[in-house]
N, C-alpha and C positions, 0 to 999 in steps of 0.2 A: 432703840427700834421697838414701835409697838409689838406683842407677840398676834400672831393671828389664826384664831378656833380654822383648825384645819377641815371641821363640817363647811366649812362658806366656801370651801373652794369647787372650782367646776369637777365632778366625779358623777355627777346621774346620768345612768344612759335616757330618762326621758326629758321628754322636749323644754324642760326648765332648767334653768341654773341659778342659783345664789349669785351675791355678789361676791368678789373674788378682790378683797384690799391688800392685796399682793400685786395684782395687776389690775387694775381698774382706772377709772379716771381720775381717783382720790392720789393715784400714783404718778397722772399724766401732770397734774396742776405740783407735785411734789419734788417733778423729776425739774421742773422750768424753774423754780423757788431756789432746790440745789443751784444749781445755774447759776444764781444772780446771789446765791451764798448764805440764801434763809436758810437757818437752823430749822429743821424738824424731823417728825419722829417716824415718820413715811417709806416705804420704802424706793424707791427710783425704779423707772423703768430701762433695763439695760438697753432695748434696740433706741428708745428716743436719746439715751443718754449719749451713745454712742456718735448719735447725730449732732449733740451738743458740745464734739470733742474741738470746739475753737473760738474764739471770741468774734461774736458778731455785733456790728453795731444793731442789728433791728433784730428783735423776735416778733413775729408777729405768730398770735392764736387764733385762729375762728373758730367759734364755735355757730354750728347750723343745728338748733334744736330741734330733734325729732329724730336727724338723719342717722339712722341705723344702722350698723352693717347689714342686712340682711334687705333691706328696703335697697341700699346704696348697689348692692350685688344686680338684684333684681331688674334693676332700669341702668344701670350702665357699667354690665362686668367688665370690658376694654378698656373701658374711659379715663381720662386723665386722674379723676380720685383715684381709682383701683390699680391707676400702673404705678402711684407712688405711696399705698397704702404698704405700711411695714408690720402692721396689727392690728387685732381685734381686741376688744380691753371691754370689761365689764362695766357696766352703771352703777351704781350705788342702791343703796334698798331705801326706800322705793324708789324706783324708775322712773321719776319725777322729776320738772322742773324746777321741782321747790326745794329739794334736796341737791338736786344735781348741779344745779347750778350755782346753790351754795358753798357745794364743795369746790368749785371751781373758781368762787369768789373769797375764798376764804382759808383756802390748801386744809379745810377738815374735813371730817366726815358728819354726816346728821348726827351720829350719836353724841357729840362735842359741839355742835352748834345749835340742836334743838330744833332748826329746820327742816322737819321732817315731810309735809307735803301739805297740799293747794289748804284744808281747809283743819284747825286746832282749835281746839278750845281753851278759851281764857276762865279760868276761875276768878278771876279778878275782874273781869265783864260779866261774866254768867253769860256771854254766847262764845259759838265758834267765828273765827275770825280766817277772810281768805289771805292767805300770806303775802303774796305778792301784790294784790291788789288794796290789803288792809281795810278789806270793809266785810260785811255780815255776810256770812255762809247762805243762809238763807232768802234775806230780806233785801241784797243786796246794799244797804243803809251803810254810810260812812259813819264813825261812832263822832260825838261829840264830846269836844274839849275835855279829856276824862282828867283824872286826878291824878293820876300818873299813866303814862304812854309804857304800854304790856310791848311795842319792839324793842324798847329797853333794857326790856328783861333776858333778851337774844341777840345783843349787841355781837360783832366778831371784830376781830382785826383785819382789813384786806388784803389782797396778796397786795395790792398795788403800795400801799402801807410798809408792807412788811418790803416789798424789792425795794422800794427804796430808799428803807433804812437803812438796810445790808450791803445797798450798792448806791450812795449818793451819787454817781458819776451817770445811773439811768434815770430816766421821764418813765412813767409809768401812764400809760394813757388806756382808755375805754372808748369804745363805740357799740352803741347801742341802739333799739329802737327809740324815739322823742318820750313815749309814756312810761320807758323804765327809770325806775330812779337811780340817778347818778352816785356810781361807789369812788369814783375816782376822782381829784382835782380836775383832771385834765379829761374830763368829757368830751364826746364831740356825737351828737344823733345823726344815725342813719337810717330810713326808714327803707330803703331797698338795698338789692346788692350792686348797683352800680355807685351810690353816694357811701357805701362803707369801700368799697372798693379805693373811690379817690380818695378816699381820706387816709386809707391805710399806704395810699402811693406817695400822698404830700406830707405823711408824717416821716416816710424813711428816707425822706431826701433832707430833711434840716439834718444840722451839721451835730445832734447830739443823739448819746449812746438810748436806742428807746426800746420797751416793751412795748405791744399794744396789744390788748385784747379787745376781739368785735365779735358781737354776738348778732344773729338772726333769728327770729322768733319763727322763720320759715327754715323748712318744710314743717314745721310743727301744723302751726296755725292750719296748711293747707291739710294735711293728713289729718286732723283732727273733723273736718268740715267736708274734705271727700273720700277719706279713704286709703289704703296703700297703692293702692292696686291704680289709683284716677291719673288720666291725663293729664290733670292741673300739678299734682307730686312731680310726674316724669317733667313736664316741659320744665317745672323750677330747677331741678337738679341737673336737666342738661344745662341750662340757661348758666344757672350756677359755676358750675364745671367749664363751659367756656369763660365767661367774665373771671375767674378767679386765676384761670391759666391766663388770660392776658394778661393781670396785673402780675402775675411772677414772671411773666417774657419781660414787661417792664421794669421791674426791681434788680436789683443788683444782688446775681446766685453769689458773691463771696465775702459781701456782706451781710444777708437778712437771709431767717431761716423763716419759712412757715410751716406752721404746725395747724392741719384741721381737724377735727373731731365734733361728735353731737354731745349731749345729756345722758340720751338714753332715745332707744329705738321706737318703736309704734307694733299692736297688733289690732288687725280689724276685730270690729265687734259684731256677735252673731245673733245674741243674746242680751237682754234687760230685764235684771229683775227691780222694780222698786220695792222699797225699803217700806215704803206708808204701809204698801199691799203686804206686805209678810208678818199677816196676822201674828202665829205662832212666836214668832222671833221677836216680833214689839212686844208681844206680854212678859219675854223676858227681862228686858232692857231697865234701865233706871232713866236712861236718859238717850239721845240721837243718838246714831255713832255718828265718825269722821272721819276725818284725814281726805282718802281719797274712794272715787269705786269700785277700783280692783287693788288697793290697798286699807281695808275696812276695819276701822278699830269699835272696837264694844263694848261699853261699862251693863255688864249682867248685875242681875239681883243674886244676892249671896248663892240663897235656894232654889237656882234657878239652873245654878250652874254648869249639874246633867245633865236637864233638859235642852237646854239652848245646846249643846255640845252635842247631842243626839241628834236634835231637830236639825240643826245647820250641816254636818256631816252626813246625814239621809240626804239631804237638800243639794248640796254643793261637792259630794267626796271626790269626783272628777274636774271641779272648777275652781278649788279654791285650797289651800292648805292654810288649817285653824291652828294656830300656835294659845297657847296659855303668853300670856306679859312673862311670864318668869322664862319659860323655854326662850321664846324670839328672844329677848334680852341677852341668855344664857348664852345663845347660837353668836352673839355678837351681827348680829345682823343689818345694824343702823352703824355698824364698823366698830374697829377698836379706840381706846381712848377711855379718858375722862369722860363718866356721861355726866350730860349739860342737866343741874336743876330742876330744869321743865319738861325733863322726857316724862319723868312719872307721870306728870299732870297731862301728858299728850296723849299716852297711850292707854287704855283701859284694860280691863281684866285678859280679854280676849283680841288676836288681829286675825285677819284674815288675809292673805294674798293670792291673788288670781294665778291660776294656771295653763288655763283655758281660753276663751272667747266671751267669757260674758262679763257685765259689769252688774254690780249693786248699787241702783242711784238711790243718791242718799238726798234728804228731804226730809221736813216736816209739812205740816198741813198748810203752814202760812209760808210756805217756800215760794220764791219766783219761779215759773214752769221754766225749764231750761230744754235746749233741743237736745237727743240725743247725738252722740259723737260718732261717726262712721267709724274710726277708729281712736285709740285710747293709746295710755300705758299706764305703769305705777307697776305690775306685776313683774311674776319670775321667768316668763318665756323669752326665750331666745332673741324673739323678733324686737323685744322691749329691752333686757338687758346687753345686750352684746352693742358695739360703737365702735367705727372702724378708727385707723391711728393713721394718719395723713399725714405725709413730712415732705416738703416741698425746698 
């Protein structure tokens, strides 16, 4: 069993938390792998394992990106998610899709898979590259036919892989939005929640023992475009919450379990600082930063070091907390584990992560103008790390 820096567990009384790889989601995807009898180094979560005390022929997981506890509370405390919620479980750092979701594809944590969030740079390209999307940070350009392909370099194993090695008697199957790319053999795209819906109905009635995992890129997509707070949020999440109770009226309670959960939560934004604009803080720099804008990493100039630690803590000391690479690392804060080759090259001298309400949008000068986001994550607040545990 990994050991885990007792700093990352939830103890601040203010409105942020670390991630907590005791109980997190890096535990929920850990605790389903135990299940189906993957070896690994995780620790389980007691209340879902408890739920796991029999053999079922279906597991089914959804995951609803975005959907927070704290957002979920918000618009339907009664409601069918909250009357069979058993917990609240941490995100991962950063509070991102791109880690979060890796951890969920792959039962690691960023620090072991390298997937650390939306936008990295390649030394091997000489630009940042978006992750999920694999094209230019900036110029939004697909690369051409390079010499060697850099997701190579961040291969993982999948859980679907690994269940059913452990358990040749399960199907391991996905459902996803049509534009993600397929982790699993056994694909099947769903671009709303009524076609993941049927799909996860007509997978549990064939006559073999399955997994399924289905993901939705909503409430994200919608909170990212109006907010937490918007009427387009609330009506998906009721819409949501009826359609998903129909399909477990329809399923068979003594064969198939459902397990839902998000990534990681959402906070609105109050505040935009651009990056081009922060004189001061560009003359430190060597180079752009990355990653994400409320998860900001920076390659300083040696002698600069001070300064830029002065200027950005005058600047941010209520919005953002500036770790050194060596601290954050220290803190184990991308989780415990083997770290992956390419973290070094991910991260620069200095990170920052939001605390607050604003973002740092990052850009150079030949950047595509992109719209600002009503609401965000990647940071340490509440609204972003915390994800409720749904067991149906």
């Amino acid at each position: 069993m990994q050991k885990i820096n007792k700093e990352v567990k939830i103890n601040m009384k203010q409105n942020y938390i670390f991630p907590d790889y005791e109980h997190s989601i890096l535990n929920l995807i850990n605790t389903i792998l135990e299940y189906y009898t993957v070896k690994n180094d995780y620790k389980s979560l007691p209340k879902l394992k408890n739920k796991l005390n029999k053999k079922y022929k279906n597991i089914v997981f959804i995951i609803l990106d975005g959907m927070g506890a704290h957002i979920l509370k918000n618009i339907s405390s009664n409601g069918y998610f909250m009357n069979h919620k058993i917990d609240s479980i941490t995100s991962v750092c950063p509070s991102t899709t791109t880690a979060a979701i890796t951890t969920y594809y792959s039962g690691k944590p960023p620090i072991e898979t390298g997937w650390i969030a939306m936008s990295q740079y390649f030394k091997e390209y000489g630009r940042a590259l978006e992750m999920l999307r694999r094209t230019d940070s900036y110029t939004g350009e697909k690369y051409n036919k390079p010499k060697i392909d850099v997701f190579d370099l961040i291969k993982y194993t999948t859980i679907y892989e690994q269940i059913e090695n452990a358990s040749p008697n399960v199907k391991a199957y996905e459902i996803n939005p049509t534009y993600c790319d397929a982790r699993s053999k056994r694909n099947i795209n769903a671009d709303n929640i009524d076609i993941m819906c049927d799909s996860i109905e007509a997978i549990c009635k064939n006559k073999d023992n399955n997994f399924i995992l289905a993901y939705s890129d909503k409430p994200d997509t919608l909170l990212h475009k109006y907010g937490c707070n918007s009427n387009e949020v609330k009506e998906f999440i009721l819409n949501c919450e009826e359609k998903i109770q129909n399909l477990c009226n329809r399923l068979n309670k003594k064969d198939t379990l459902v397990i839902i959960s998000a990534d990681h939560g959402h906070k609105d934004i109050e505040k935009v600082y651009d990056i081009t604009e922060l004189c001061d803080i560009q003359d430190c720099l060597i180079m752009p930063p990355s990653l994400e804008s409320r998860a900001v990493t920076f390659w300083v100039k040696e002698g600069k070091r001070k300064t830029f630690e002065k200027i950005f803590k005058d600047k941010f000391k209520d919005e953002f907390l500036l770790f050194t690479k060596e601290d954050f690392l220290s803190k184990k804060l991308l989780g415990p584990g083997i770290q992956h080759k390419k973290v070094d090259d991910f991260i620069g001298n200095y990170i920052a992560i939001s605390i607050g309400s604003s973002i740092i949008k990052l850009g150079t000068n030949i950047s595509k103008e992109k719209a600002n986001k009503k609401s965000t994550h990647c940071g340490f607040t509440r609204d972003e790390m915390e994800v409720p545990l749904i067991v149906i």
